[in-house]
Every structure is written in C-alpha cells, then in structure tokens.
N, C-alpha and C positions, 0 to 999 in steps of 0.2 A: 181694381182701378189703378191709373198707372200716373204717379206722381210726374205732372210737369213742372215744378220750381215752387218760390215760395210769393206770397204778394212784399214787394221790395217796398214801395210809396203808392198812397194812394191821393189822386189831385182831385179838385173839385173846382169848377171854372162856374162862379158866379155870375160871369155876365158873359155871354160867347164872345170870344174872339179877344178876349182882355186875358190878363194874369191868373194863373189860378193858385188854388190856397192848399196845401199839405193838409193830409187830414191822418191821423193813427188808426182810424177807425168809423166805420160808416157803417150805417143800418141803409142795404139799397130796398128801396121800394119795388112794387110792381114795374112802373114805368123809371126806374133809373134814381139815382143818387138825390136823395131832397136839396134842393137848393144850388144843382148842378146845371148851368144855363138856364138861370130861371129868369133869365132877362137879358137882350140884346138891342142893339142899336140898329133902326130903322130908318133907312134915307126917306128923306120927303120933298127934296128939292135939291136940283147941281150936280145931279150925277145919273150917270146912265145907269145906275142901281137902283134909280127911284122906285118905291115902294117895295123896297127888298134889305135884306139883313147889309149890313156893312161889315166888312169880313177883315183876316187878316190879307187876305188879296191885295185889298184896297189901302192900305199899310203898313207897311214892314214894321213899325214901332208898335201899333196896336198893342202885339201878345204881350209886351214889356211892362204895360200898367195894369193898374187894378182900379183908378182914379176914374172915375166917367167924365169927370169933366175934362180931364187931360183927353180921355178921347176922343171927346167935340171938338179938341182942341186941332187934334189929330186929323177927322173928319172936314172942320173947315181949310185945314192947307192941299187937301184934294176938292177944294170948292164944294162939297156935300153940307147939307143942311142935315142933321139927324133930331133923332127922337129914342130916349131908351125905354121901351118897352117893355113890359111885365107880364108873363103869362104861366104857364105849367113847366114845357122847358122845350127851348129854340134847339133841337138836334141837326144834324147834318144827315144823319141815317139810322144810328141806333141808340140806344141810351147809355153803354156802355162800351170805352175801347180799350184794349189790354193788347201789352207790347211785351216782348221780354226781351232779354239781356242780350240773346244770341242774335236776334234780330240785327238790334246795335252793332252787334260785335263785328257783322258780316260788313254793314257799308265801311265801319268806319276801315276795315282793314282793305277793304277794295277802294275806297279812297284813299289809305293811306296816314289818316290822323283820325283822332279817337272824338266822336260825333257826343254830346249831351244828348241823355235821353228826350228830354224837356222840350224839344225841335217837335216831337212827334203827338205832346200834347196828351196823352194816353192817361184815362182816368189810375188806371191800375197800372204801374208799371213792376214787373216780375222778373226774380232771377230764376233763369233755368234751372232744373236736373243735370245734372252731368251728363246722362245718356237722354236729354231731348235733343229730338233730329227730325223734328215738323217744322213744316212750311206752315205758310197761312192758309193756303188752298187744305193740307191735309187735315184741316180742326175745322171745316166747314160744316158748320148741322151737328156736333158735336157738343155732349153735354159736356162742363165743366164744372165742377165741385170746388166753391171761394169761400171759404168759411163758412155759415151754417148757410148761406146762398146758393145757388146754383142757376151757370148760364147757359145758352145757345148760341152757340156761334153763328152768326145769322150771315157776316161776307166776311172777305178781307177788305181793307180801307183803300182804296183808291186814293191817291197824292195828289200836290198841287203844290205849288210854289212855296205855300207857310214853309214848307219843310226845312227851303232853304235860308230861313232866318236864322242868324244866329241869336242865342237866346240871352247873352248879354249884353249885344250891342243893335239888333239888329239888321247884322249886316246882313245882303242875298250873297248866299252859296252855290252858283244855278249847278256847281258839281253832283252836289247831294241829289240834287230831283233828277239828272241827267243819269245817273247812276243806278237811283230806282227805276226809271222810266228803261232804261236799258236790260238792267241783270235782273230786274222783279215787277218787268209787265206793270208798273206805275205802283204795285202792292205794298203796304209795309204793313204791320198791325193788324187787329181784327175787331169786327163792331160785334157784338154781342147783344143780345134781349136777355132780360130777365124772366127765368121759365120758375127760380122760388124767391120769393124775396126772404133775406135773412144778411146776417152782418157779418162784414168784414174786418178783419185788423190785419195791421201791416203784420210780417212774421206768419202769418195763415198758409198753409197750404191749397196750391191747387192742381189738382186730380183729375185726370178723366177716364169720364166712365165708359164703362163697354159699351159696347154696340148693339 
C-alpha cells in the first residue's frame, strides 16, 4: 500500500451549510460521521428554493455560525421563511470529503496568496506524502485506508461559489472559483462512501491500496 499523508483535522458540520466543529477523532459509520449534517434548514416560503435546503449559495455569512437562530436570521435578509429540520444526514453527494494540502498548495500559488483550507469545508482535511502527485480524477474508485476505516472514492467534488468565501469574513473571492473552474474543470477534493466503517484520529495514516 502506498502511503498518501497523514489525517491533519477532522470537521464535522452539525447543521449543513453552518459552522463546523473540530473533532480529534471519530467513529465513521456505515453511512458517514454520526452527527455530520444531521440537520439543515428548509425554505418554506420567499424564495425561489422553496421547499429545498438553504445553502451557503444563498449566503455568504451562513458557513460563519453555528447559531441557528443567527441563520434565520441570515435567511430572513434574503426574504426566505425557513424551518430546521432533522433527519439521518442532508449530503450534497457523499458522506464523506477529503482534501489534502497539495490540493491547497496549488491554487493558492496560481493565485498568488495562501487560500485556508476551511473555504473547502472537507470533513478530513490531509497533509500529503512528500512524493504524492494524484489528481482527484486519479483516486477515483480507489480504496483508501483511514485509520481502522476504509473508503471509496466515489467522484471528485465539483465547486460552486461557497468556495469563494472567505472563512473569516465572508467576503466573495469570485478568483478562487474562476481559477478552479479554469485550471481544474470545476474539481477540488473528493466525496468518498464508506466501504468499512471503523475510527479515525487526527495523526492516522492514510494509504492506498492496490488495485
């Protein structure tokens, strides 16, 4: 098996599209992290999202709190009426995304200033191996070995706007997505299934395995 870096931080986003919380260590489940988007905010009237998740699309401050009520709050200055709803867990595509360093390393130096990981929202975020030199395409269907867990890389993540918040303030970056959408066909990261469920800690190794 061929060491790709080690697990750096691992996030866990309690309510989609809000703040998420640092964890040292996680038992993933079959279907993804307990308690990772196990609840999201549903339009129900004032917006042409009605009866659909409220996202950070819809705004830019959203990923900033962790407060649900600040996000109604949030919600009502784009005239949306919401509802936070509770279920298993509100994904986008896979239950789990992992990013690593080099990824980073590449915009922020094609942009020119050093980008936070945190923009990218990546449950696992990973410092490379010194000799990794994969794409997202090349880890596609590939197993990976996360501590006693093991995943599938099921796609790479297709972008959209969140990317270009800044994770401080909010502000849009339309560089950043202009830059993915240009040098990396819209791709950053990768979504991942869970194929063992078993636990992770930050410091863990992850490996892949042969073919």
């Amino acid at each position: 098996m061929q060491l790709l870096g080690h697990v750096a931080v691992i996030t866990r986003y309690p309510v989609k599209s809000l703040a998420g919380e640092e964890l040292q260590s996680v038992e993933i489940a079959e279907h993804g992290i307990p308690g990772d988007r196990e609840a999201a905010f549903f339009v129900t009237a004032g917006h042409a999202r009605t009866g659909k998740t409220f996202r950070g699309k819809e705004h830019n401050l959203l990923h900033l709190t962790s407060d649900t009520r600040r996000a109604e709050e949030l919600a009502r200055e784009k005239n949306a009426t919401v509802d936070l709803r509770r279920g298993t867990h509100y994904f986008d595509a896979a239950p789990i995304s992992l990013v690593f360093d080099r990824w980073v390393d590449e915009v922020s130096a094609g942009l020119g200033r050093e980008l936070d990981f945190r923009r990218w929202r990546p449950n696992f975020f990973a410092r490379a191996a010194p000799d990794f030199r994969f794409s997202e395409g090349d880890l596609t269907d590939r197993l990976i070995e996360a501590g006693s867990a093991v995943l599938r890389v099921r796609t790479p993540i297709e972008r959209c706007v969140t990317i270009t918040y800044d994770v401080q303030t909010g502000e849009p970056d339309p560089e950043v997505l202009r830059y993915v959408a240009q040098e990396r066909q819209t791709f950053f990261g990768i979504y991942c299934d869970v194929e063992l469920a078993g636990a992770v800690r930050a410091g863990d190794a992850l490996r892949l395995r042969a073919r």
